[in-house]
C-alpha positions in Angstrom: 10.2 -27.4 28.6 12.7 -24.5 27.2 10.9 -22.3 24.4 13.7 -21.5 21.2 12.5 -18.6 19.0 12.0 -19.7 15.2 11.9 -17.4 12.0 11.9 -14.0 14.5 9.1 -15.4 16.7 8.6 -16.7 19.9 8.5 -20.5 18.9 7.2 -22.8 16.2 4.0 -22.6 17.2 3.9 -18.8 16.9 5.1 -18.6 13.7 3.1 -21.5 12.6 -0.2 -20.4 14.0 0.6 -16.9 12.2 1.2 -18.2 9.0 -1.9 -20.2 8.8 -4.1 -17.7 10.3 -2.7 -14.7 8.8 -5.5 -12.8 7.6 -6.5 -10.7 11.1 -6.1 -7.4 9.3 -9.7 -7.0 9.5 -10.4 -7.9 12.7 -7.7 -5.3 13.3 -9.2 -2.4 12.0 -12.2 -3.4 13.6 -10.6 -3.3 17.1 -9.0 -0.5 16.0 -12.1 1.3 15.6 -13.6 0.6 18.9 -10.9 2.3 20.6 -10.5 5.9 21.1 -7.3 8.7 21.2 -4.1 8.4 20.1 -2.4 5.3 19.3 -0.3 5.4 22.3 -3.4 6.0 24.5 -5.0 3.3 22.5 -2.8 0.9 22.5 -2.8 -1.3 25.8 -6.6 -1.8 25.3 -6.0 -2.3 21.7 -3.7 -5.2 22.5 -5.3 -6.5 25.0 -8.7 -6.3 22.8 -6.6 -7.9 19.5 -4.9 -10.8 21.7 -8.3 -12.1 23.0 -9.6 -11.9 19.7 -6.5 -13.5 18.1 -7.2 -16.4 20.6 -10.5 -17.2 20.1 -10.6 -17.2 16.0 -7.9 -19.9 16.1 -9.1 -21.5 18.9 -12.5 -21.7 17.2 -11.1 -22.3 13.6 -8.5 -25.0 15.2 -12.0 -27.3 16.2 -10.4 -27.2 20.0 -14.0 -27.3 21.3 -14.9 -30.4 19.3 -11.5 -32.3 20.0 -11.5 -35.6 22.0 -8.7 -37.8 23.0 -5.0 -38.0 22.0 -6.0 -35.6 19.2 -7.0 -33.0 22.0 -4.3 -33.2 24.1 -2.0 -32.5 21.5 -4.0 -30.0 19.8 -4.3 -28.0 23.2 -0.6 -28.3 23.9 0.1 -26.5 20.4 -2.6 -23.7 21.0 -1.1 -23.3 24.8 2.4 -22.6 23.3 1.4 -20.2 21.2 2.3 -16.7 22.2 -1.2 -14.7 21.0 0.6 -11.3 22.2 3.3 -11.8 19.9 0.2 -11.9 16.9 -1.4 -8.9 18.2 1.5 -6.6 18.6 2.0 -8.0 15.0 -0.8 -6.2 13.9 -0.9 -3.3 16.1 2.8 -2.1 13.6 0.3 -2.9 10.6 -2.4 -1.1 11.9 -1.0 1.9 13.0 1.3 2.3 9.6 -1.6 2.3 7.7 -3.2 5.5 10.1 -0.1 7.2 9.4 -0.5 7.0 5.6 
């Protein structure tokens, strides 16, 4: 299967899952907080921290878990496309503006 960016992102669902579950800023600061030093000594755990997290809200809010059937398989195809680096790093330019004000 061959993966075309859309609107600056990786692909559709990317873009799509971002738009819908745009509202990580808080969960952002949290993570944020939990990490220590510098942003540039922060960041890799910071990423890595945000992308998990990223993940599991829109896995969770998605209703993966309860899915069954045809529904399922398409609904899990969609959430495997999705590039939940892409999201975090998102947040990561957000997050680390706002420090710098």
């Amino acid at each position: 299967m061959t993966t075309q960016s859309y609107n600056g992102w990786t692909n559709w669902e990317t873009w799509n899952a971002n738009l819908h579950f745009d509202g990580f800023w808080k969960v952002a600061q949290e993570v944020y907080d939990e990490t220590s030093g510098t942003p540039d000594e922060r960041k890799d755990e910071w990423l890595d921290s945000m992308e998990r997290r990223v993940r599991y809200d829109i896995e969770e809010l998605s209703g993966a878990n309860e899915a069954t059937g045809f529904g399922a398989d398409v609904l899990n195809h969609y959430l495997r496309e999705i590039n939940y680096r892409e999201i975090a790093e998102r947040y990561w330019e957000d997050v680390t503006v706002e420090e710098e004000t």
